[in-house]
N, C-alpha and C positions, 0 to 999 in steps of 0.2 A: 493416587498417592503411592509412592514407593516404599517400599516395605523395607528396612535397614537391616540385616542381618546382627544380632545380638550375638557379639564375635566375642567383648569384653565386660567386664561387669564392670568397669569405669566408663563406659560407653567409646572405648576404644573401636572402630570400625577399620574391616580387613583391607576396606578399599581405598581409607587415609592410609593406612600401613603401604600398600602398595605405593600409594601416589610421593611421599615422603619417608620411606622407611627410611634413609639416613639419620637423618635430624631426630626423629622420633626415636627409633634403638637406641642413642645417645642420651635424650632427655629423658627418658623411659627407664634406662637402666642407673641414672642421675637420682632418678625420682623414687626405685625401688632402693635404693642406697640410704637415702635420707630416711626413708619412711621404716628401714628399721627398729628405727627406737623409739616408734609412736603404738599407741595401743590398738586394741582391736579394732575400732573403727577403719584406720589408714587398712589392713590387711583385706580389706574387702577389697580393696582395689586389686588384689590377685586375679592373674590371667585366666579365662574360661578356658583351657585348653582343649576341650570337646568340640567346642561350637567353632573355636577358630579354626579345629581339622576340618569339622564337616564343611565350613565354609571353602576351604580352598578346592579349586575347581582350574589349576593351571600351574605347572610349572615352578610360576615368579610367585603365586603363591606361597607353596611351601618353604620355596627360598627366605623370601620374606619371613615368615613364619619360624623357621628354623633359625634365622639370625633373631628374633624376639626370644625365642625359647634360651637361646644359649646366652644371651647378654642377663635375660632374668635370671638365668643359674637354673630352670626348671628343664633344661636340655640332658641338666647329669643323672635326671632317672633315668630307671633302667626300664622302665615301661615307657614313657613318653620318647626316649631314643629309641625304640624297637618301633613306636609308632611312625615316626619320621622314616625311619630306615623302608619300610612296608609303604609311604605315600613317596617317598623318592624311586621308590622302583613303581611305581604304578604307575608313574610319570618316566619312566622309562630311563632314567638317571643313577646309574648302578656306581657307577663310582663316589656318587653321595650317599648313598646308600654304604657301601662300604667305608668312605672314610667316618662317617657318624659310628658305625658298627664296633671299629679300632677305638673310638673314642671313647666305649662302653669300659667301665673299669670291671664291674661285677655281670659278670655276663648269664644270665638264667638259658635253660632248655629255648624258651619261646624269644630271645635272642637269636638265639644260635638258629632254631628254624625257618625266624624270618628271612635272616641273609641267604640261607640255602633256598629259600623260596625266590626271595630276590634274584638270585641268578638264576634257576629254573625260568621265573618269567620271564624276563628278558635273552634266553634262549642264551645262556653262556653256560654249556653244561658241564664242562671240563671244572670250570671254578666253582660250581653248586656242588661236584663231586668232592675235591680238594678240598671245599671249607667243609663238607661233611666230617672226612676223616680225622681233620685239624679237630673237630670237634670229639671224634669218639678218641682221641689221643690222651683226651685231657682228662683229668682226676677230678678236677671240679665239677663239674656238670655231667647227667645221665641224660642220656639221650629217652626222645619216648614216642607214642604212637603218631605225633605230627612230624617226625625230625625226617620217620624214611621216607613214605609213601613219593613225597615230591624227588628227591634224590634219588630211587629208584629209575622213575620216570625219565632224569636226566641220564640215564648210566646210555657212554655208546661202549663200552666195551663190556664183554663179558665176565671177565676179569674183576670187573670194579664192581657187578652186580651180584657174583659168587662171594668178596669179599664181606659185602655190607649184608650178604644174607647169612654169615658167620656172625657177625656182628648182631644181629635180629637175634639169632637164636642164645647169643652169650646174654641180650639182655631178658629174653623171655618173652619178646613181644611178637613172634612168631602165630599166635594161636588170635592177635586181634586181626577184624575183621578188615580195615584197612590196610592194612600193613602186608595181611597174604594176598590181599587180591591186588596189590603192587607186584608181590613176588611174582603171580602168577600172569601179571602182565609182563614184566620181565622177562620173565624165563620166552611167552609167547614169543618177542619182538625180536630174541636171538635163536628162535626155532628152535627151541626147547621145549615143545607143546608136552612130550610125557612127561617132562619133571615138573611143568606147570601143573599138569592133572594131580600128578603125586600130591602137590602143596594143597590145591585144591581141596582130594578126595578128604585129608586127613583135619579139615577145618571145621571144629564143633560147631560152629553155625555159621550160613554161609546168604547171605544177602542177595538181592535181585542182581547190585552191582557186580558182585563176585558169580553169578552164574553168567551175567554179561559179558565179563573177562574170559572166562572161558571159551565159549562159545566162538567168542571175536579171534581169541587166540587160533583155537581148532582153525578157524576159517582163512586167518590171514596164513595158516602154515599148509595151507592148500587142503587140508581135512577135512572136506564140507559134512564127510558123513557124520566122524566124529560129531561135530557143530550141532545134528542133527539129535543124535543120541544124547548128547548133553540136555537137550531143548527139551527132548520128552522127560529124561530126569527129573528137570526141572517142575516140570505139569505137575508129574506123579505126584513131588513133594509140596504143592501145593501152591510155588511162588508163580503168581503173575506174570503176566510178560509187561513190559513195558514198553517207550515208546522207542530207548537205544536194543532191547532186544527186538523189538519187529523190524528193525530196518538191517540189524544185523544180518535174521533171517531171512529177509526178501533176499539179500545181496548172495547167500547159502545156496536159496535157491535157484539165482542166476548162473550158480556157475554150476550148481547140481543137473541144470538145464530140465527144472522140474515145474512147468507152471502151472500144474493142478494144486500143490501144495501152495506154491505163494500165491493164488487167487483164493486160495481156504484161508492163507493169514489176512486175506486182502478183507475177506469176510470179517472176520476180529475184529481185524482197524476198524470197522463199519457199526459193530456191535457194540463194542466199548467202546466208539467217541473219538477216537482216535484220527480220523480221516480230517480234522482241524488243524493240526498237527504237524504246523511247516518240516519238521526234521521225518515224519511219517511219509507225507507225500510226496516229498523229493525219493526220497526211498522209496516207493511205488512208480515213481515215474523212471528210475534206472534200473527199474525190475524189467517192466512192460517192457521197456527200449531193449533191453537184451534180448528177447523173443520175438522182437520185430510189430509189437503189438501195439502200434501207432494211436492207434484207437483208443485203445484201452489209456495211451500217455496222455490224450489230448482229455478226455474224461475227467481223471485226476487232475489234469493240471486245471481245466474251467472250472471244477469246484473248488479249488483254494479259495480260502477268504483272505490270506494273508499270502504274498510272495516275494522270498528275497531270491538275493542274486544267485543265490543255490538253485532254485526253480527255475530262474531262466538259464541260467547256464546247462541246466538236465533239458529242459524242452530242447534249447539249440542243439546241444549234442545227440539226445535222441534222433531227430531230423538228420545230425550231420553222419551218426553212424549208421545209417541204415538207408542210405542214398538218398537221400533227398534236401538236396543242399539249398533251393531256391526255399523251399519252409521254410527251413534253418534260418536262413537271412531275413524274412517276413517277420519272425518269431524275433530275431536281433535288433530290428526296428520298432516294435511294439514294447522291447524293452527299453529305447531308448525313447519312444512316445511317452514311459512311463517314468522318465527320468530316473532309472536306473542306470548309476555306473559301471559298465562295464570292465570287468579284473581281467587277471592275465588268463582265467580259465576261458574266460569270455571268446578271449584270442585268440587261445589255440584251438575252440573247436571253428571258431571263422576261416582260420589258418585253413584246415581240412574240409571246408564247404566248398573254399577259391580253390580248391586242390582239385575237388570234385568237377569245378561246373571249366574249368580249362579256361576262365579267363583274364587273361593278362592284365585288363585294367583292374581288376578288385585285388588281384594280386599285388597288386604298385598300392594301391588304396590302405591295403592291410598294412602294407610292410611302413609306406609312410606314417600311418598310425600309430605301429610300433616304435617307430624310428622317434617321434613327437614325442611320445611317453618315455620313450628314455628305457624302455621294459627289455631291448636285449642286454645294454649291459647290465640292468640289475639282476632281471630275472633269466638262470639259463634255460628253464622250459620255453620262456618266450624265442629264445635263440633256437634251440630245438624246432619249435614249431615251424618259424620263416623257413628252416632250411627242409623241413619235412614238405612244406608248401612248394617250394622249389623244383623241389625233387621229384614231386607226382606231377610236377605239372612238367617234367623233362629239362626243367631251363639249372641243368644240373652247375654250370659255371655260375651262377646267381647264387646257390644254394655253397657252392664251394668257397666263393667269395664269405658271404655270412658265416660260415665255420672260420674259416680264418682269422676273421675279425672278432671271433669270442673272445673275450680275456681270460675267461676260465672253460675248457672243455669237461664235462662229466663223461662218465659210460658212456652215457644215450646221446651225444653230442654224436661222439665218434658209430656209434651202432646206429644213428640215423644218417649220416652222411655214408657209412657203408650202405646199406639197405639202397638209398635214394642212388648209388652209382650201380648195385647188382638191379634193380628192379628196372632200370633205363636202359640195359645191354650192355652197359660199361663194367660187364666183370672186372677186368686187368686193372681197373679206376679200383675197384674196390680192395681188389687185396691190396692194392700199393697203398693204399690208407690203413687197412689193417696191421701191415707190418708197419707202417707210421705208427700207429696206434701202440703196438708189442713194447715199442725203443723205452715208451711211459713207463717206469717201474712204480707209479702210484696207482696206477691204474689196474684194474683186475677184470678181465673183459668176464661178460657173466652168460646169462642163457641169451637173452636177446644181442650179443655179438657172437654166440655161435651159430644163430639161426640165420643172422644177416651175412656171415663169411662163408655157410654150408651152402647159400643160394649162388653165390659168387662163384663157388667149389663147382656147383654140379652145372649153371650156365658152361664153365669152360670145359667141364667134361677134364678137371683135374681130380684123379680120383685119388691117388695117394695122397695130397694136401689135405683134401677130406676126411681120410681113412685116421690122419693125425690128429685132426679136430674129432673124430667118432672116440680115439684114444684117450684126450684131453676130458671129452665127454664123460666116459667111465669113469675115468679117477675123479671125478667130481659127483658122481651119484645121479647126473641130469637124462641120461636115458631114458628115463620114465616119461619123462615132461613133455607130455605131448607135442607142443611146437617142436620140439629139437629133434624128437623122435619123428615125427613125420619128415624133416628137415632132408633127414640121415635116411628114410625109407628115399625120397626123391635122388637125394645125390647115387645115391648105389640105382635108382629105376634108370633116371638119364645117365650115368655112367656103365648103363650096359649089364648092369649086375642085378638081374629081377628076380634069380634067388636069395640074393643076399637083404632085396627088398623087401620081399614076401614075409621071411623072416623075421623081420625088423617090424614089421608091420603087424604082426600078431601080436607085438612086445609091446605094447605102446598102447593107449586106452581108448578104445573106440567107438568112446559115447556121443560123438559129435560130428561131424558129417567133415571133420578136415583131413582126415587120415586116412579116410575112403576117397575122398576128391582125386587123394596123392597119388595112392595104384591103383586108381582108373583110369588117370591121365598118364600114368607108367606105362602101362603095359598097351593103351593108345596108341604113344609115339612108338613101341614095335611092332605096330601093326596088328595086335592081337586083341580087337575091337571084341571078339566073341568071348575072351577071357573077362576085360571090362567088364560086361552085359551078366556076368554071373557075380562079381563083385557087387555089382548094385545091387542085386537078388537079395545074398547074401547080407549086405547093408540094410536093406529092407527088413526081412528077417529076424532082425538084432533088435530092431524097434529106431534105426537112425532115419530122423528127417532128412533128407534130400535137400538140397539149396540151387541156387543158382549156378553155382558154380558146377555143382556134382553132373545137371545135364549139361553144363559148356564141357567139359571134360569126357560126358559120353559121347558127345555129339561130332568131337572132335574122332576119338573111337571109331566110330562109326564111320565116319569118313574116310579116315588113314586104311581102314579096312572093306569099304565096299559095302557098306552094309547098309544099304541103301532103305530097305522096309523096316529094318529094327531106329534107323533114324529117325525117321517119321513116327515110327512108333513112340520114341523120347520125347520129340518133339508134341507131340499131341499129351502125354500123359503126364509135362510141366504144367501146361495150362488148363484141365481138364480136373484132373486128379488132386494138382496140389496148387491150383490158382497162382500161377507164377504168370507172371507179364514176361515173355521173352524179351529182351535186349537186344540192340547192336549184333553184340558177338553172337550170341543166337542164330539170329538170321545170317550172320557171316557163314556161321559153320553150317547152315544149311545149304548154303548156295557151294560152298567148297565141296559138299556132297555130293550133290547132285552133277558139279562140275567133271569133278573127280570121275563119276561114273559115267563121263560123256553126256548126260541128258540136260544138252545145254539151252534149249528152248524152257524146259522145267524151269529151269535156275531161273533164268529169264523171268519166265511169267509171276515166277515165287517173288523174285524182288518187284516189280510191278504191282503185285496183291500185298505189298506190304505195308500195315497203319501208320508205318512211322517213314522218313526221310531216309535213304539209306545212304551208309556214309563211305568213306574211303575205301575201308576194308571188305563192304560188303560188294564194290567194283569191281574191286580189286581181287577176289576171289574166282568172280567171273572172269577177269581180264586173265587169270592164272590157269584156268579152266580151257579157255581158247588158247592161249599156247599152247598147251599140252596136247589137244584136239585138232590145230590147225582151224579154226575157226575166225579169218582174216574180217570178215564183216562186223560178226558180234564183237571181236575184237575192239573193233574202231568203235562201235559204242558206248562199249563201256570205258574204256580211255578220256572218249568226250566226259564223261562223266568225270572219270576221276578227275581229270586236269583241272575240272571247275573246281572238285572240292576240295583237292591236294595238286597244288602245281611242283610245290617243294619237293616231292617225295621222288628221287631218282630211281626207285625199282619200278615204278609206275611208266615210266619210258624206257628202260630198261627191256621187259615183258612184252610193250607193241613193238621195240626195232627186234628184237630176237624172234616175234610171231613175222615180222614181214621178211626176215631173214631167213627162216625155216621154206617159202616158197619163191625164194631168191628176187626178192621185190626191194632190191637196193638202193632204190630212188625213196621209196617210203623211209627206210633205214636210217638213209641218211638228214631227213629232213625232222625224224625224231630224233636224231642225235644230236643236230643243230641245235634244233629248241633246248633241248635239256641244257646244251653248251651256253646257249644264249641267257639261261635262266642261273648260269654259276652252278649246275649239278652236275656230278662225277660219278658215276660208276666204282663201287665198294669193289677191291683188289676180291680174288678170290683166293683163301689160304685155307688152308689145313697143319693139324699139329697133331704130333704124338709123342706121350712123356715117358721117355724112358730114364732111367740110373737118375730118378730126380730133376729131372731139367724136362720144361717141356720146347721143345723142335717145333720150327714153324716154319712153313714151307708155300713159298708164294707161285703160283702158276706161273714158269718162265723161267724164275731167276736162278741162276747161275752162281750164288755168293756163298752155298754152304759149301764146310771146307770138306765134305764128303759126296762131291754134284758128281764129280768124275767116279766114283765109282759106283754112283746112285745109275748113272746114264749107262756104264758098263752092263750090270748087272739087269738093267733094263732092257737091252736089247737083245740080254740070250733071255728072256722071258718072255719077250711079244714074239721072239723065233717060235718059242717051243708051245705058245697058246695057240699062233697060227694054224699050229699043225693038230690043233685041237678044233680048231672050225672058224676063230678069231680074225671077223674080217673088220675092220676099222668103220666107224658108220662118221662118216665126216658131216652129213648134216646138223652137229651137234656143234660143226663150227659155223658159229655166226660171220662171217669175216668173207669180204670178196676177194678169194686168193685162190689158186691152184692146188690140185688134188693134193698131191707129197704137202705141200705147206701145211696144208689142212691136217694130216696125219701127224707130221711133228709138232703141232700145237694140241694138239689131242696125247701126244705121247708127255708133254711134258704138263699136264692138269698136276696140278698140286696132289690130291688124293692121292694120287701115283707114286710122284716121289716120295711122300709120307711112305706109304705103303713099304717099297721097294726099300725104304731107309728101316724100315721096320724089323723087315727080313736080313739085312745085313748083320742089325745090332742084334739079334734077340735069338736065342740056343732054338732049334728047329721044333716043328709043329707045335710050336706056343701062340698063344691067342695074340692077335694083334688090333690095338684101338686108336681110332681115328677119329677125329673131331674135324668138321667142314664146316665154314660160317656160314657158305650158300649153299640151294641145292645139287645132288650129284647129279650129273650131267648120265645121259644115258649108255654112254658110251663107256662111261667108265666104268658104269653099274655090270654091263656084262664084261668087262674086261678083271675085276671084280671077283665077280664071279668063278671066272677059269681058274685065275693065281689061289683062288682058296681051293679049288680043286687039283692043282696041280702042284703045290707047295705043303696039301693035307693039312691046311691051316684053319683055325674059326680067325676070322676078319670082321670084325664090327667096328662098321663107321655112324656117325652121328651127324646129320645134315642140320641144314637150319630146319627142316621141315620131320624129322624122324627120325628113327633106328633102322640099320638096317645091320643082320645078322648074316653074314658069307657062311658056306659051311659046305662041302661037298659038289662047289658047283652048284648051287644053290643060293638063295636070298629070302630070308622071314620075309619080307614085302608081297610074294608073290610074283612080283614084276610089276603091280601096282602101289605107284607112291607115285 
């Protein structure tokens, strides 16, 4: 039997009112009319107005309900209209909510509350601020401890939350315990953490809630220690933690990068009960996930008794940030076994799994996914996302397309579309979006767009654009900020300037192993592998963990420099010492080592004794190795190789026609130049640039179009005169090409490098430093031609290849003569 809901005390039911409410409000309000002038019996027929709120459970209910209240004339209280007003917004209908509000004649405190709560929930905070004011304007009504706390919460400007903390203190409500731990959230949210403290210290009694506020404050305003100090306070004085403080402090700890302390709170959680605790152990499993502690997530996450989409969303993410995207996806399906709907958080760490694993069909899978849901144009993270997917995945026109087609760009729209064209080689892609970006006057590019323009900066080896972004940096206070700071360490290392890196680098906090990665792969690419090898020491020393990255960065060191035993030595004491599984690039950089030092049989047997498949790059280092060496056989092997697993990549045929070219095997030459032709690949121009008076000069091997070639060629030939006679004899082996001696030497005299150079010298007051930037590598010919002009010109000459630094100086080169 069905249970009727006792809505009316005349046996009025809410589900005739729905089904009829016409007819019925009219005889109803017909019937309270008549029954006026009957005695107390008829008054029993009075509305239960209690049971008919609790009853409604939709929309057309209270509609319903609201036209009953207002035809009986019990809609003109001022309690019964505050109550409508509070179930019209809870049903998300704020303009009913406000017209009932206007319709209030005598409006009380818990009025005026409601509406301002009203719009707070429904996320219109500009109008929960404006009806606050309207409110403290007024003479009739005193505002009181419910009226801030929610309008606080709504405040985005600073402005309006300085106001109404005036306002607090004229009415005296300043000292209750709601009301400060508002202010003190406030003040947090506008990175006002001392004034928050201030409010704080000075509160006769202060609640778990309010030592939670603080805490959260400290932590979101990047202040973990503070957060940390606060928390023992806390202890001292005797309040508890709870279950919003433990998760605050695990997240403390993650970025304190301290996981002896958050497995002591993990203790807690465990001790008190706590570990039940869906909002606790999502907060433990984004702890572990920061330290890489997989183990430790999958633990926490099997003992949940209860999981929402919070949980799976930390599982997948934990998996997707710490590589391992094929979990991530297995863990994405279990979600969906369990009939869990996946949100937009869901998406973007999916987004970054397909990013990881390179493949194009789950990438079309995703995005039609998204595309079904309808989530780019609602949600612009979901936009974000696609195009971050894009982007790591190279298929940068996909990714540019999707920007486009946003309806609304944020920051991070444009600082991920920058990022996604600097991190693919497409600098010039990316500033031309960032000054796209500038033209925005709503826009306010923040740390994450000077971290993605500084990498664009120091790719092209524009250092004055950078030096303006290092400017921009000061007058904003962001120097300290580690990301931007290492940013600015990198642009000044690859811009040639490794004192001004050095410097920059001591400036900057280096608790974490990414600002040591930066100048060790600095000072790498000049060759200065033995300088590296004491930075890690050092690193060491300080108490920083090493990563992945730290030995891809030495290993690379190492190589650029010859340093053949201290490699092996890295290599061994990743996996030995700190149980790291080498990678891909790993084993890349070993084989380039070993290449690099001639011992190409090693390389060899090193990729053959490898666990894993080795892929493009790791050929390809070989392949790089034998040109260098003249090594025509291993050559043709490794070639085989690559072509299986990269046919697309034109530097890969490139390397075997210029190795069978080197011992004039012109028939081979051309039959890899065929295929390439055959396969639609082209041979990347070889150019060089250097930026003088603001403009950067580009100078393509050959051409003849700059409006200064005639005096670049002049000035050129009384310097190959005068190096001649310094011992400069032309090494034309250097030209690939079946042509005669003289041809060979005027193709040699017009290498880009050169004219950069020689254009350098025209424009720039004598023995000033001159910088070069080369997309490919310098050729050898030109390295000792190089050479002489910085000896004979008394010039420091630093060029920037696609493979390193090299520093001229004396007739001399930082390289050694190996690179």
């Amino acid at each position: 039997m069905q249970r009727r809901l006792p809505v009316c005390k005349g046996g009025i039911s809410l589900d005739y009112l729905s089904r009829s409410s016409g007819i019925l409000f009219h005889c109803y309000s017909v019937s309270c009319t008549r029954n006026l002038g009957y005695g107390n019996n008829e008054r029993t027929r009075e509305i239960d107005v209690e049971g008919l709120f609790r009853a409604c459970t939709k929309p057309e209910d209270i509609k319903h309900l609201h036209a009953l209240l207002t035809v009986s004339g019990k809609a003109k209280s001022s309690f019964v209209a505050t109550r409508l007003i509070n179930m019209h917004s809870y049903f998300g209908n704020v303009s009913l909510s406000r017209c009932t509000f206007d319709q209030v004649r005598d409006k009380d405190s818990y009025t005026w509350n409601s509406m301002i709560s009203a719009y707070v929930r429904n996320r219109q905070s500009s109008k929960a601020v404006k009806c606050a004011f309207e409110m403290l304007s007024r003479t009739d009504v005193r505002p009181d401890f419910h009226t801030f706390p929610p309008v606080l919460k709504a405040c985005s400007a600073l402005i309006d939350g300085t106001s109404l903390h005036c306002c607090i203190l004229k009415s005296g409500l300043e000292w209750d315990v709601f009301v400060a731990s508002s202010l003190v959230h406030m003040y947090c949210r506008f990175e006002f953490a001392g004034k928050a403290y201030t409010i704080f210290k000075d509160m006769p009694f202060r609640d778990t809630g309010c030592w939670n506020s603080m805490i959260s404050g400290f932590f979101q305003n990047d202040n973990a220690k503070e957060a940390l100090s606060i928390l023992d306070d806390m202890l001292l004085e005797g309040v508890k933690m709870d279950s919003v403080t433990v998760a605050t402090i695990l997240s403390v700890c993650a970025q304190l990068n301290d996981l002896l302390r958050g497995m002591l709170i993990h203790l807690f959680v465990i001790k008190h009960g706590l570990e039940f605790n869906v909002f606790v152990s999502n907060a433990l499993i984004n702890m572990y996930a920061k330290f890489g502690e997989l183990k430790c997530v999958l633990n926490v996450f099997d003992h949940m008794s209860v999981r929402d989409i919070v949980s799976w969303n930390s599982i997948i993410a934990a998996y997707e940030q710490n590589n391992h995207p094929y979990v991530a996806i297995k863990f994405f399906h279990r979600m969906q076994a369990n009939k869990v709907q996946p949100d937009l958080l869901t998406v973007v760490s999916l987004s970054s799994c397909v990013a990881q694993m390179k493949d194009p069909l789950w990438v079309k899978s995703v995005h039609g996914f998204i595309t079904r849901k309808c989530w780019i144009t609602e949600d612009i993270v979901i936009g974000n996302g696609v195009i971050d997917m894009y982007a790591k995945l190279g298929i940068t026109d996909s990714a540019r397309r999707v920007f486009e087609r946003l309806s609304y760009k944020d920051v991070i729209s444009w600082n991920t579309m920058i990022t996604g064209y600097a991190q693919n080689g497409l600098a010039a892609d990316a500033v031309e979006v960032y000054n796209w970006m500038k033209e925005n006057e709503d826009l306010k590019p923040n740390q994450g767009t000077r971290v993605a323009i500084l990498l664009a900066y120091s790719h092209l080896g524009a250092l004055k654009d950078g030096m303006k972004i290092h400017g921009e940096v000061l007058k904003e206070n962001l120097e300290l900020d580690v990301f931007v700071g290492t940013c600015l360490v990198d642009l000044y290392g690859k811009c040639g300037r490794l004192s001004e890196a050095i410097s920059l680098f001591y400036q900057v906090s280096r608790e974490t192993s990414v600002p040591w990665n930066t100048i060790i792969s600095c000072h790498g690419l000049h060759g200065l592998g033995e300088k590296s090898l004491k930075f890690f020491e050092e690193m060491l020393n300080e108490g920083v963990k090493p990563d992945h990255v730290t030995f891809l960065s030495l290993l690379n060191a190492c190589s650029h420099s010859g340093l053949v035993d201290e490699g092996k030595w890295c290599f061994q004491v990743m996996q030995q010492e700190y149980k790291m599984m080498p990678t891909l690039k790993h084993y890349g950089c070993m084989v380039d080592m070993f290449g690099r030092a001639g011992l190409l049989e090693t390389a060899y047997n090193f990729i053959e004794s490898m666990p894993m498949k080795p892929d493009a790059s790791v050929w390809g280092a070989l392949l790089g190795a034998c040109r260098i060496h003249g090594n025509v056989e291993m050559g043709r092997k490794a070639s085989s190789h690559l072509f299986e697993l990269d046919s697309q990549d034109a530097g890969h045929y490139i390397l075997l026609s210029n190795l069978y070219a080197n011992f004039g095997r012109w028939e081979g030459v051309n039959e890899v130049r065929s295929l390439a032709r055959d396969r639609g690949l082209w041979k990347t121009p070889g150019w060089s640039s250097i930026e003088l008076n603001n403009k950067i000069e580009v100078f393509y091997s050959g051409n003849q179009s700059h409006p200064q070639y005639e005096k670049i060629l002049e000035e050129l030939g009384k310097i190959n005169a005068k190096i001649k006679g310094l011992g400069y004899t032309p090494d034309t082996s250097f030209v690939l090409q079946d042509v005669e001696v003289d041809e060979k030497e005027n193709i040699l005299a017009h290498h880009s490098e050169r004219l950069a150079i020689i254009f350098g010298i025209l424009n720039t007051p004598p023995k000033t430093c001159i910088r070069i930037y080369k997309n490919l590598r310098v050729c050898g010919d030109c390295h000792s031609f190089t050479k002489l002009i910085s000896k004979l010109t008394e010039r420091e000459i630093i060029v920037r290849d696609s493979n390193r630094f090299h520093h001229f100086k004396d007739g001399l080169c930082s390289c050694g003569d190996y690179w």
